[in-house]
MARKOLKE-118735 format. One record per residue (C-alpha): x negated, y negated, z negated; residue number from 1; chain; residue in three letters. Coordinates in steps of 0.5 Angstrom, whole numbers. Last residue first. Layout:
<site><u>X</u><v>Y</v><w>Z</w><pos>NUM</pos><unit>A</unit><code>ALA</code></site>
...
This chain:
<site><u>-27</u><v>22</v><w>22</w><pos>113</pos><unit>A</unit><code>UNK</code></site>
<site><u>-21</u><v>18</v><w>20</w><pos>112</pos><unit>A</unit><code>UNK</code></site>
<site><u>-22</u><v>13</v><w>15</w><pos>111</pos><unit>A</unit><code>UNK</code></site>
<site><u>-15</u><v>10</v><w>11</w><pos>110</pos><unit>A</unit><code>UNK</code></site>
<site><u>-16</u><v>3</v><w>9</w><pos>109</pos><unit>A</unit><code>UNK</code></site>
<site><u>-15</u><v>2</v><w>1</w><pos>108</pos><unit>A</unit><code>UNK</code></site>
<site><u>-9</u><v>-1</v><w>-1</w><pos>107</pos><unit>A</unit><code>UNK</code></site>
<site><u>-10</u><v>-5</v><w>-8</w><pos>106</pos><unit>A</unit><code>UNK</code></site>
<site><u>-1</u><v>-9</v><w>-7</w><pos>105</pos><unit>A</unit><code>UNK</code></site>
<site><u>2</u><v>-15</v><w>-10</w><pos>104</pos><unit>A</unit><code>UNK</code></site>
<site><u>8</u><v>-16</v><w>-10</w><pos>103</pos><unit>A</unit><code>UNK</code></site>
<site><u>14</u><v>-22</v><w>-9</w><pos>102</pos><unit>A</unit><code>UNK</code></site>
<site><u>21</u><v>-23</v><w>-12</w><pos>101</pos><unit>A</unit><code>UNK</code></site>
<site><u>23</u><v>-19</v><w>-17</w><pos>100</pos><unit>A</unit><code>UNK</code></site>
<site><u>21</u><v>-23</v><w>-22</w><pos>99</pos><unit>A</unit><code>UNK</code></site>
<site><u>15</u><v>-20</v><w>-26</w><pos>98</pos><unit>A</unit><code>UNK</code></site>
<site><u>9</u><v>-25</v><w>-23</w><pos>97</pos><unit>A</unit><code>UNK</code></site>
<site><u>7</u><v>-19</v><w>-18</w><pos>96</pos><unit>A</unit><code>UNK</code></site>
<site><u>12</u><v>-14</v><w>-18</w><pos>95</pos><unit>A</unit><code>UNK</code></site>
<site><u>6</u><v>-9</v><w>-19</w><pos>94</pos><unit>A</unit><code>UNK</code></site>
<site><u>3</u><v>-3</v><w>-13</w><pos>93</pos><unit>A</unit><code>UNK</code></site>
<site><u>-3</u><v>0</v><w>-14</w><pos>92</pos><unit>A</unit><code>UNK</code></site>
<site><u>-7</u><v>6</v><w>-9</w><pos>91</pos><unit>A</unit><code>UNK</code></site>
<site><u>-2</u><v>4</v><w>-2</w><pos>90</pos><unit>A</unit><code>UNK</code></site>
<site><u>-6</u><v>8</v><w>3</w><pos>89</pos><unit>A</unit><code>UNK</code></site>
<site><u>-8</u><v>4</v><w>9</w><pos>88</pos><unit>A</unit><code>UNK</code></site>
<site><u>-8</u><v>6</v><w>16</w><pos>87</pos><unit>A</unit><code>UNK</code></site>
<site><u>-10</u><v>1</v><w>21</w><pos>86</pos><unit>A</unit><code>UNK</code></site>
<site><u>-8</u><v>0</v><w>28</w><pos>85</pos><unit>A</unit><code>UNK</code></site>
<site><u>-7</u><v>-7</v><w>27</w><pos>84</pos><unit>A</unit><code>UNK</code></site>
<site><u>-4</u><v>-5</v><w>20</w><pos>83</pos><unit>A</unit><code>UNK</code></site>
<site><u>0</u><v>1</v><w>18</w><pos>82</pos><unit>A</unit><code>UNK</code></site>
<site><u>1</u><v>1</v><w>10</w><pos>81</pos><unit>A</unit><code>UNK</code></site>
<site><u>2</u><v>8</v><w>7</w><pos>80</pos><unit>A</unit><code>UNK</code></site>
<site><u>8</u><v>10</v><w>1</w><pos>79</pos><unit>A</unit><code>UNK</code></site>
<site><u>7</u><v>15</v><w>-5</w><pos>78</pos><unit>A</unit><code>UNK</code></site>
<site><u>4</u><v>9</v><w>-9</w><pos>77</pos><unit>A</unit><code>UNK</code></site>
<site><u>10</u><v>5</v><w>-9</w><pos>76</pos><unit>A</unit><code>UNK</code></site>
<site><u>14</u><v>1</v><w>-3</w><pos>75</pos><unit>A</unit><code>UNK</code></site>
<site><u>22</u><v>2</v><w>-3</w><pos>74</pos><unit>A</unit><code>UNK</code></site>
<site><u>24</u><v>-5</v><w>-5</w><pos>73</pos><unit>A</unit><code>UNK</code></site>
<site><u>19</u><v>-10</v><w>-2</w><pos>72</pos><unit>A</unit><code>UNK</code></site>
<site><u>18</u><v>-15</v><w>-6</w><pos>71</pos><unit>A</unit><code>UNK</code></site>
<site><u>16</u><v>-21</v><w>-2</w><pos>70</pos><unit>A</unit><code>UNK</code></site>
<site><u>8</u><v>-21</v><w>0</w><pos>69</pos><unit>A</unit><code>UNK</code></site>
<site><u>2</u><v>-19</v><w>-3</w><pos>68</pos><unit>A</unit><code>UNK</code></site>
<site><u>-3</u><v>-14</v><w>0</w><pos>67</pos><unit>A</unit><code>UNK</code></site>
<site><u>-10</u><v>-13</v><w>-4</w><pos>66</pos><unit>A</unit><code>UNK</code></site>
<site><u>-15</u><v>-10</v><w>0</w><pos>65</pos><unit>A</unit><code>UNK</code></site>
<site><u>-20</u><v>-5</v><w>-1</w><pos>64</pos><unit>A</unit><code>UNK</code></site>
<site><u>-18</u><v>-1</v><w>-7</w><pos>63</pos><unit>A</unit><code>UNK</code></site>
<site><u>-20</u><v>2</v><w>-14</w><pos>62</pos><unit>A</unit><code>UNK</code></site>
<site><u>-26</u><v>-1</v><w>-20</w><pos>61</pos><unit>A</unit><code>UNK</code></site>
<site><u>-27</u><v>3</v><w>-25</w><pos>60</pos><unit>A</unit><code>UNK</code></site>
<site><u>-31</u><v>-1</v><w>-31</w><pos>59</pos><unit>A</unit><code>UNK</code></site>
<site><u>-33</u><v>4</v><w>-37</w><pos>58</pos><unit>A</unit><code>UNK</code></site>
<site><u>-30</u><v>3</v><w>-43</w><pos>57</pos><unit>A</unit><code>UNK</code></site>
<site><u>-28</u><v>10</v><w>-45</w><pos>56</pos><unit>A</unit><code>UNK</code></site>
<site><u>-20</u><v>9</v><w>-45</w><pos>55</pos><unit>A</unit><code>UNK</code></site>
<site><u>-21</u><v>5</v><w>-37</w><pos>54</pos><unit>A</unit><code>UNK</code></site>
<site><u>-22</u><v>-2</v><w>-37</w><pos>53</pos><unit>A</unit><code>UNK</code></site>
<site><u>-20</u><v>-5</v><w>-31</w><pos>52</pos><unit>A</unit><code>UNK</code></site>
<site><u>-24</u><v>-8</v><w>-25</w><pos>51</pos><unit>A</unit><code>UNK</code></site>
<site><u>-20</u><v>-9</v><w>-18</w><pos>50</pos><unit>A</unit><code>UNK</code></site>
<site><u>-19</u><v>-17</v><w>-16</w><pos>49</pos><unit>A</unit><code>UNK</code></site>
<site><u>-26</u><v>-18</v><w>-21</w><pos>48</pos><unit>A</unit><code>UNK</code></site>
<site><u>-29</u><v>-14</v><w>-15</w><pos>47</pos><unit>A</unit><code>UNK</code></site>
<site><u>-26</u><v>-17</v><w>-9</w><pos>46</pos><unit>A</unit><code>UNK</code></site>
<site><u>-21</u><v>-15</v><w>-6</w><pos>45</pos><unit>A</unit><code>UNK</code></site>
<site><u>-21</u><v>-17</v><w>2</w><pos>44</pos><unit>A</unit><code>UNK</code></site>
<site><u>-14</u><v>-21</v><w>3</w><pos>43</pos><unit>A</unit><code>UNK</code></site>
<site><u>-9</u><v>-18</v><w>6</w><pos>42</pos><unit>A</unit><code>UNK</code></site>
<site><u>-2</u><v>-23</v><w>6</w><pos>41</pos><unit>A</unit><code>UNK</code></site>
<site><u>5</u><v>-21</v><w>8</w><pos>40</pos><unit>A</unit><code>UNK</code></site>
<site><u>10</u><v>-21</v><w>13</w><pos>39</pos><unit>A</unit><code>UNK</code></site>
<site><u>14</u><v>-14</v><w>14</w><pos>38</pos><unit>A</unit><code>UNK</code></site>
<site><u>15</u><v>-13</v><w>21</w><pos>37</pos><unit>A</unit><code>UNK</code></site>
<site><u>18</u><v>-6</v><w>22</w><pos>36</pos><unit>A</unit><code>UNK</code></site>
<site><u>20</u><v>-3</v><w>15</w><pos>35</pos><unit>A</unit><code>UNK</code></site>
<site><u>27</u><v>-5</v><w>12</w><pos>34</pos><unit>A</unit><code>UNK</code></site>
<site><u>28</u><v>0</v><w>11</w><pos>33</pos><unit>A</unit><code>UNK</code></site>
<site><u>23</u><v>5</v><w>10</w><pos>32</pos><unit>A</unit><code>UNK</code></site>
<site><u>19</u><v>8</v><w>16</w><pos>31</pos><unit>A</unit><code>UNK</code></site>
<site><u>18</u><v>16</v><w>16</w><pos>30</pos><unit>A</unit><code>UNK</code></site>
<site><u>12</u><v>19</v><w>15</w><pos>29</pos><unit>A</unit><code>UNK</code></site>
<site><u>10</u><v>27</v><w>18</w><pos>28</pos><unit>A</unit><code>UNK</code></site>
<site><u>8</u><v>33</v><w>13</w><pos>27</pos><unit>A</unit><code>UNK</code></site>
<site><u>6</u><v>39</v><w>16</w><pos>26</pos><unit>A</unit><code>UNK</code></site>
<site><u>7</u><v>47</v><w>12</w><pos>25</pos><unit>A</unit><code>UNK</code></site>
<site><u>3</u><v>52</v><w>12</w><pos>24</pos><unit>A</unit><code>UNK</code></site>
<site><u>5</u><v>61</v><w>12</w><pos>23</pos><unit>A</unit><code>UNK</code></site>
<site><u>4</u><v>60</v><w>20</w><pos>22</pos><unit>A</unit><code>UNK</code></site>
<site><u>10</u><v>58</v><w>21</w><pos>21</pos><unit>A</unit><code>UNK</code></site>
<site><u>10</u><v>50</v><w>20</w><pos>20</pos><unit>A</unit><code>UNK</code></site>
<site><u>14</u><v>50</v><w>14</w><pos>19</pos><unit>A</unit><code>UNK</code></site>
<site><u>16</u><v>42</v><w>13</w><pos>18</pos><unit>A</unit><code>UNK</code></site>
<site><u>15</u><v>38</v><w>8</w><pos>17</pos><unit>A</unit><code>UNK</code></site>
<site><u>19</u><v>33</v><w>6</w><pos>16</pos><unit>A</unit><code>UNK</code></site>
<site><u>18</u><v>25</v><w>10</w><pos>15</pos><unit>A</unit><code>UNK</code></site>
<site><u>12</u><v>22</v><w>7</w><pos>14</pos><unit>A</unit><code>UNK</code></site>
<site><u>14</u><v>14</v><w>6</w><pos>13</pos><unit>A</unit><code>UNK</code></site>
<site><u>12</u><v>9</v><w>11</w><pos>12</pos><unit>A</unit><code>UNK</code></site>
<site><u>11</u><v>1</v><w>11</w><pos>11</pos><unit>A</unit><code>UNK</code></site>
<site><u>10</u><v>-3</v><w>17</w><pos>10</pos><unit>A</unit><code>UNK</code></site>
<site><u>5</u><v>-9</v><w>18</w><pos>9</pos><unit>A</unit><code>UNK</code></site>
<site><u>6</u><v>-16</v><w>19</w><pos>8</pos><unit>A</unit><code>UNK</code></site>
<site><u>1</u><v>-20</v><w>18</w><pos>7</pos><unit>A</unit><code>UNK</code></site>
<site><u>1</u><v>-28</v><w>16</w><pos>6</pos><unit>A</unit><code>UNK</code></site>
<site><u>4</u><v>-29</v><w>10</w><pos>5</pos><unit>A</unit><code>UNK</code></site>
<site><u>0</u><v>-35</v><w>7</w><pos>4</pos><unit>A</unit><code>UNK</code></site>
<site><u>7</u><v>-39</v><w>9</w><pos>3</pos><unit>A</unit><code>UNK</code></site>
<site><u>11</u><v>-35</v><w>3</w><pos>2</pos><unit>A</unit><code>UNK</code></site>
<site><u>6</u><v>-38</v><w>-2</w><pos>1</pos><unit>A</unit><code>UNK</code></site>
């Protein structure tokens, strides 16, 4: 329900590689349009949200939140998800319903040491 979208959060893609210099190079995150003020749901994920079957038979299980909101364009698993200060790898990403109206995303909140 368009109602359960609660959060706003801004979507990221990683913006080309650029050499830094030094033999390396630096990665920075632009937003996609539009990114600022995206409203969605975030819900704890659960283990039956997460679980699949992979080719040997053995349940592997992904995430940490699952994010549904109107279908944004621009996001796919190369995208993040800033929230609240947090940072969230966006791992699955389906057009939820196969509409083209809404999604549903697994994101897992990225940790820094």
């Amino acid at each position: 329900m368009i109602g359960d979208y609660q959060h706003r959060v801004t979507f990221q893609d990683p913006s080309p590689p650029v050499a830094d210099g030094r033999g390396g190079y630096t990665q920075t995150w632009h937003d996609i349009t539009p990114a600022l003020g995206w409203k969605v749901s975030i819900t704890p994920a659960t283990a039956g949200d997460l679980e699949r079957i992979s080719g040997g038979g053995s349940v592997v299980t992904t995430g940490t939140v699952i994010v549904r909101g109107r279908r944004h364009p621009g996001v796919s698993t190369k995208t993040r998800m800033l929230f609240n200060g947090k940072t969230f790898s966006i791992t699955g990403a389906i057009d939820d319903a196969y509409r083209g109206a809404t999604m549903a995303l697994t994101a897992v909140e990225q940790v820094t040491a």
